[in-house]
N, C-alpha and C positions, 0 to 999 in steps of 0.2 A: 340431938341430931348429930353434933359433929361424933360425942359419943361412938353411934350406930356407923356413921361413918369410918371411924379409926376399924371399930371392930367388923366390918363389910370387908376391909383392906386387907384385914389379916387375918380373915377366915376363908380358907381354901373352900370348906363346905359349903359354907354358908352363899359362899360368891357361887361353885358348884351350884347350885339350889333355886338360887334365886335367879340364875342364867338359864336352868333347866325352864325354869316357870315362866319366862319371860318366850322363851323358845315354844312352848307348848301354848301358850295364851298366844304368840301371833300366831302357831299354826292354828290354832282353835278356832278363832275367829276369821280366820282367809275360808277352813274348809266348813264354819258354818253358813260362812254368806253363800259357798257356793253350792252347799248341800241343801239350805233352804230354796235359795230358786230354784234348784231341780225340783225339790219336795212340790214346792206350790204347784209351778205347771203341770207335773204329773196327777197332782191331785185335780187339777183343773181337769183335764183327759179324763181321768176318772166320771169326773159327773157329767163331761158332755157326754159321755157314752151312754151315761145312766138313762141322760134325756134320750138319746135318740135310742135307747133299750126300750122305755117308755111310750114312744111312737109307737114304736114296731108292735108293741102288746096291743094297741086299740085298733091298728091301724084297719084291720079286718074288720072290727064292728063298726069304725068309722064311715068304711063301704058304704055297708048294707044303709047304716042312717042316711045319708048323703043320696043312695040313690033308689030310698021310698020316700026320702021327704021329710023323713020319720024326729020329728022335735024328739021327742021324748025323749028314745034310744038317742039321741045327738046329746042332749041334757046328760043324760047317763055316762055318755063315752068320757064329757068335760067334766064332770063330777069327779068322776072315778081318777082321773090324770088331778085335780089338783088336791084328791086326799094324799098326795105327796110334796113335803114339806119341801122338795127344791124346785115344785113349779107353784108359780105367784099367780099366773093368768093362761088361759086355753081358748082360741076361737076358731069358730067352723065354720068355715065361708064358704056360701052355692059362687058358682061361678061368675055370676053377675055382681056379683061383690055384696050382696047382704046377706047377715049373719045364720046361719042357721044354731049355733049355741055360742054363748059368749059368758063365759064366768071368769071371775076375779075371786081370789084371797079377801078378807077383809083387812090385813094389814100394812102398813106403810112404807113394808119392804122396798128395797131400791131395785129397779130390773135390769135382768142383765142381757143378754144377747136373744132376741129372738129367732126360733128355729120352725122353717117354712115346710112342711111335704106335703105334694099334693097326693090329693086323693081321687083313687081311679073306678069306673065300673066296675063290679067283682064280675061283668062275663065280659065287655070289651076293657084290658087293660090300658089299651091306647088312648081311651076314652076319661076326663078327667071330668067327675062330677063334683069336686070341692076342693078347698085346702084348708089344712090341719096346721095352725099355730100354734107354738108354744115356747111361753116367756117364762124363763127361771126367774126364781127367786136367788138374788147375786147375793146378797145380803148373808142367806142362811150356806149358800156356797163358798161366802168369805171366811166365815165361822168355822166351815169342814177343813178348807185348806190352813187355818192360822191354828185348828186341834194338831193337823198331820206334823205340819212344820216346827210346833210349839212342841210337840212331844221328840221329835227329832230332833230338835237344839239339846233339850236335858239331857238326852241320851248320850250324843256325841260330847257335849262337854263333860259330863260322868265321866266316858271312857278316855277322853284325852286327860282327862287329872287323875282318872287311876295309872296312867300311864308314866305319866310326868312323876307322882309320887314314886314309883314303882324304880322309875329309873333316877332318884333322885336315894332311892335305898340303897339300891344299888350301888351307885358311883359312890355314896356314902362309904357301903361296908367294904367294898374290894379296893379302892383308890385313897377317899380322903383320911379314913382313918387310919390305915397301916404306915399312911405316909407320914402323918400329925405323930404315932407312934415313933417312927425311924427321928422323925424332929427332936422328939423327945428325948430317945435316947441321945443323940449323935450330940445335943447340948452338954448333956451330961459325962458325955466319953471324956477319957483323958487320953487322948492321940498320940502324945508324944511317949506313951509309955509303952504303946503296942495296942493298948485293950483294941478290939474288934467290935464290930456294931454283930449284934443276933438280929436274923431276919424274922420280922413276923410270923407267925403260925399260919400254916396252910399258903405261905407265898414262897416256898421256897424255892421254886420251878420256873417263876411268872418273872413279869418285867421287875419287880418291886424285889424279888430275891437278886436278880441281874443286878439292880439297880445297889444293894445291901452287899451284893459281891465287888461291884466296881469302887465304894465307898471303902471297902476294908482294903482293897490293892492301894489306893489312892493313902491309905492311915500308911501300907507296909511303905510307899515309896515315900513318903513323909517321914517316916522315920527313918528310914534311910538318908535321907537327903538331909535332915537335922545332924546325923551322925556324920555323914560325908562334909556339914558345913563347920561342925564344930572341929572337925581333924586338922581341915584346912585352913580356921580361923587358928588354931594354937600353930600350924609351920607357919605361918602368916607370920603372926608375932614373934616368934622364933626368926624369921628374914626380915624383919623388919629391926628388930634389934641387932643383927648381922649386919644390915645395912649401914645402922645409923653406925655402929661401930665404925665400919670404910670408909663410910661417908665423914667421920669427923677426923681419923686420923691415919689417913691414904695420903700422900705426897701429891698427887694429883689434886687441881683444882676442880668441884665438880661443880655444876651450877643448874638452872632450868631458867625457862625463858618463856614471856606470854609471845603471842601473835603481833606484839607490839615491838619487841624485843625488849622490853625491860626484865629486871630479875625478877624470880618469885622467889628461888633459896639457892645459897651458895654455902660450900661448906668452908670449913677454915683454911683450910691450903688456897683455895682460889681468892679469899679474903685476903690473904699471904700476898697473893700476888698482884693482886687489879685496888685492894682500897688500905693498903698499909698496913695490914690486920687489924683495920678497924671492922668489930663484929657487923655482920650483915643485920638491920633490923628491918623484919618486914613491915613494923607499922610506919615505917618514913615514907617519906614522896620516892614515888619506883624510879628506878634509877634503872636507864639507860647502857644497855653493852656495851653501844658504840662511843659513849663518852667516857667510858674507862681505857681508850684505847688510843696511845700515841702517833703510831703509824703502823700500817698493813695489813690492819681488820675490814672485817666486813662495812660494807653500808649499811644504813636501816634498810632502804629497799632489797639488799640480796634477803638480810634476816627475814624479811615481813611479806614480801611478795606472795603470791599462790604459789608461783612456779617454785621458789624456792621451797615453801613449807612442804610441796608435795615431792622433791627429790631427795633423796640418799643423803650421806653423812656428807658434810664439807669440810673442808679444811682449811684454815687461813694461817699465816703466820705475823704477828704484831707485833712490835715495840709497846712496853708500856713502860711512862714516868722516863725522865728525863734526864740528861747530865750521865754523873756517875750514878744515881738510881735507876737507868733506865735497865730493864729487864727484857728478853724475847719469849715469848710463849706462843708454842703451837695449841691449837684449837680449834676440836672438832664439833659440828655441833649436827645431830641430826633430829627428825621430828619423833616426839616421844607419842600423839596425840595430838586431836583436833585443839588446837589452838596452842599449844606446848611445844617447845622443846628443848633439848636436854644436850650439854655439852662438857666435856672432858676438856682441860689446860694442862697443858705438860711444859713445864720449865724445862728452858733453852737455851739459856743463855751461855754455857758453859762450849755447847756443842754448836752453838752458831759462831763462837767467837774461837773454835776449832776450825770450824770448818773457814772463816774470815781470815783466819792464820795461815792453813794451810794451804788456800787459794793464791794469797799473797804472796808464801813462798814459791806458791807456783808459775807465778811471775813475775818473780824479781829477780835479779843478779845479784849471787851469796854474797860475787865478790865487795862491789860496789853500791849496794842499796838500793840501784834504778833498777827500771823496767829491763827484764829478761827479751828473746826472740819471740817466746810465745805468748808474752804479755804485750811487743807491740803487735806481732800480728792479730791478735783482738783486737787491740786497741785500731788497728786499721778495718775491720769488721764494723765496730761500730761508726768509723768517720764514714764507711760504704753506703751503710745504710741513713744516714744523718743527712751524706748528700744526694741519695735518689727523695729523701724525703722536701732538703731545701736545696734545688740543683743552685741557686745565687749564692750557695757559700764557699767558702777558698779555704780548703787547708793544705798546709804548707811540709814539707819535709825537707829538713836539713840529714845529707848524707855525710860524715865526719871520716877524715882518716888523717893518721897525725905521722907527719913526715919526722922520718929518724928515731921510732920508738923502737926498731929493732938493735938500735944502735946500745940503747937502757940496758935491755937486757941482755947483749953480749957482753957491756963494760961493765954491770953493775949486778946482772944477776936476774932471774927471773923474782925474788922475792923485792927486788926494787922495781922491778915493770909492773907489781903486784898495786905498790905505793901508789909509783904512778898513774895507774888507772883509776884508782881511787879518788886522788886528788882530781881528775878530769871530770869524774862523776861528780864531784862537789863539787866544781865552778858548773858543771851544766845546768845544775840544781837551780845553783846563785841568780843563773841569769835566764833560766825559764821562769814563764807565768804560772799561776796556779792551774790553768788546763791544758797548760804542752805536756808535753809528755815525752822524755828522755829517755834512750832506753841504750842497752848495749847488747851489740849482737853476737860478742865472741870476738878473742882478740883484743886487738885497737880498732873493733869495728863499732862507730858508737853514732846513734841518729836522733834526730829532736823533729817528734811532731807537735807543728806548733795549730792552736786550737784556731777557728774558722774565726774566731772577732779578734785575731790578730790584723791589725790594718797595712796594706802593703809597703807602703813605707817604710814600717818598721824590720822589714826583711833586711834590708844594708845593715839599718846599727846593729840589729841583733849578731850578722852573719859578723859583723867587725869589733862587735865586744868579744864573741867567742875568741875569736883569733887575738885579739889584744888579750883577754886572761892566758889560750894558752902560750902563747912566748915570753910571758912571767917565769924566770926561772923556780923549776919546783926545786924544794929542800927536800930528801930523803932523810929518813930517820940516824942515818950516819951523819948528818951533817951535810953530805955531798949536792950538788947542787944540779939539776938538768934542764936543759935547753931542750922546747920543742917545737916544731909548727903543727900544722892543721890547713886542710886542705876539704874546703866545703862544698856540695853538689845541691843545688834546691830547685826543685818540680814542686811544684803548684796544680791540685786537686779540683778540677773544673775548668781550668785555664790550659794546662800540659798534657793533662790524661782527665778521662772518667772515670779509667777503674782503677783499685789502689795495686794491682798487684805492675800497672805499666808505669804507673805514678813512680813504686822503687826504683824501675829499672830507669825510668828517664831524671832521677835523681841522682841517679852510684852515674850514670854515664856524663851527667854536668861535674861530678865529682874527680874523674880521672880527666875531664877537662881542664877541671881547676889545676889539677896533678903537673898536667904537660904545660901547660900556660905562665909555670914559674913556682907554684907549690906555693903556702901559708897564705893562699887566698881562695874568693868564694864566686861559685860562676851558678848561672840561673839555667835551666833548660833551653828557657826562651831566651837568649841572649839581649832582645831588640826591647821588649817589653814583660820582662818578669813576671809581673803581677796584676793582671785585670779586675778591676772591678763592674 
């Protein structure tokens, strides 16, 4: 069974065949039940006609007996009707209801439908001298309709299984064999060489040629496509060895990255720079970007987020490692693929500690090593924005200008006022905190912004250490010795002014106060109360 089964499954024919027969056998049986019931009843019709053909033949002699009386001829007329094998029983009834002939079959036939005509005068027809019954024999009328119907079943099922055969040849020879053929061959083909499938004989026009045409285009773009894959598989290797060549010794660090932001591979440059050149192994526990990274890289959230993974290339710039090994590297990273991405590291550290140089020169004074004009004016940008952010902090600006320094350099020379300013830049040094900020503006014009957690109190000592260092006579490189004062002006940032550019001005103006007031001393804006907390 299961046998017949496999072989059922994978016989197009056979399944063809047995789907034809199955098809034919319900129609066969739908259009015999309904072609027997026609049959029958028709046949039925048939023999009532017969009876009442039958009538009609006696029905004139039945007359004449009925209306002389005449037994005999009445005997005769029922005689005669049941020498026919579909009537069982005949009676002739006077009007008053007894018999004038009454005969029965002698058989135990079953009866079927009695059939009533009366019978008239043969000169007045209106006139009704008897009636003529008669009972078929149903029995021998079952036999006639179960002949008609019984030869009309074999017939129809004949014709419906020549049919079904007929078309089971059919679909055989034009369909399942040419196609069982094409199987045949198409197993046997060797495709990738070119060979072409031959169409069956006598198909070469029909769906099955079509069919033997689209199978050989399908071989030609299969070979094509084989040839087109293996071209592309040898550049492939060919860039793939090009790659790994870059990839291992390009100065640039290169890396890849899951959804998670951990590594998946990094080449040796960026090994270079994020793990010590210790080699990358990818069977270790995955290591993390963000923990190769000192200061000024990404977070896990920019790496890992959607938004992030669905936008363009970034750019971070980081610190990595510490001390003297600490390094800068810029790092870009964009997405390579659904869950991937891929990023370039380009060592920095050469052109960040340029550019940290060159900024610094840009705000420093050549002469003296403190902060230049445009290094405090930043430096007062940021206290702007520091105090719109905490209006309750105070910072402070000392305005400096140092009485009798023109005196230096008429007696001694510009390259001794040179000294001089020097040395004032180093006691200012001395006696600022680590967040004032000291700077010279050109000249002997020289000012100390002192940082917001200086506490106001300390404004007097500060202003009167200044001036105690500068009346220190300074030594010139000659030996010679100079005497100077210092005349201080200080405004207070939240107390005197809010913005820093009136903050100067009401600083230089307590400063030419201090000027007029005696010189080598320090005066506040707010005379009464300096300093608010």
């Amino acid at each position: 069974m299961t046998q017949l089964s496999g072989l059922f499954r994978s016989r197009l024919a056979l399944r063809a065949a047995a789907s034809i027969l199955a098809i034919v056998g319900v129609l066969g049986i739908i259009f015999l039940v309904v072609s027997v019931h026609l049959r029958a009843a028709s046949e039925k019709d048939i023999q009532q006609m017969r009876l009442e053909d039958l009538i009609s033949t006696v029905e004139r002699t039945a007359q004449i007996a009925c209306f002389l009386e005449d037994s005999q001829l009445a005997d005769e007329v029922t005689q005669g009707l049941l020498s026919n094998r579909i009537v069982r029983e005949v009676r002739l009834v006077r009007r008053d209801g007894s018999a004038l002939a009454d005969h029965a079959n002698a058989n135990e036939h079953s009866s079927g439908t009695p059939i009533t005509r009366t019978i008239t005068s043969p000169f007045e027809p209106e006139q009704q001298v008897c009636s003529l019954t008669l009972i078929p024999d149903q029995d021998w009328i079952d036999s006639m309709v179960n002949d008609a119907t019984r030869f009309l079943s074999v017939a129809l099922m004949l014709q419906l299984l020549g049919i079904g055969l007929s078309v089971i040849l059919v679909v055989f020879y034009f369909v399942t064999r040419p196609i069982s053929d094409i199987s045949q061959k198409l197993h046997a083909l060797e495709a990738e060489t070119g060979q072409k499938l031959p169409a069956p004989g006598g198909h070469g026009k029909d769906e099955i040629g079509k069919l033997v045409l689209s199978v050989n285009a399908m071989i030609d773009r299969l070979v094509s496509s084989l040839s087109e894959e293996r071209r592309q598989r040898l550049a492939r290797d060919i860039e793939q060895r090009r790659y790994r060549t870059l990839f291992d010794n390009v100065e640039a660090g290169i890396f890849e990255l899951d959804d998670q932001g951990h590594l998946l591979s990094a080449n040796p440059a960026f090994c270079r720079l994020f793990l010590g050149g210790k080699p990358f192994d990818r069977e270790a526990p995955p290591i993390a970007l963000t923990t190769l990274i000192h200061d000024g890289g990404p977070t896990m959230q920019e790496l890992t987020t959607r938004r992030a993974r669905r936008d363009g290339t970034r750019q971070w710039e980081m610190a990595v490692g510490e001390g003297d090994q600490q390094r800068w590297v810029n790092v870009m990273v964009s997405r390579l693929e659904a869950g991937r991405l891929q990023g370039v590291a380009h060592d920095i550290t050469e052109r960040r500690h340029a550019a940290e140089a060159a900024e610094r020169l840009a705000v420093t004074d050549p002469l003296t090593g403190i902060g230049n004009r445009l290094g405090f004016e930043r430096r007062l940008e940021l206290i702007q924005r520091h105090y719109r952010l905490h209006p309750d902090s105070r910072h402070a600006l000392m305005v400096l200008d140092f009485d009798h320094f023109k005196q230096v350099n008429d007696l001694h020379g510009h390259h001794a006022g040179d000294q001089v300013l020097k040395q004032i830049a180093e006691l200012m040094r001395d006696i600022s905190r680590q967040h004032d900020y000291p700077a010279r503006l050109g000249g002997d014009e020289f000012v100390l912004l002192l940082d917001h957690r200086t506490p106001g109190d300390d404004l007097d000592g500060m202003a009167q250490r200044l001036i105690d260092s500068i009346n220190v006579p300074l030594v010139l490189e000659s030996g010679q010795q100079v005497s100077l004062g210092v005349s201080i002006g200080i405004a207070v940032l939240g107390s005197d002014a809010t913005e820093v550019t009136t903050l100067v001005q009401l600083a230089d103006l307590a400063m030419y106060r201090a000027k007029r007031e005696g010189r080598n001393t320090w005066r506040f804006h707010d005379r009464h109360r300096p300093f608010e907390t």
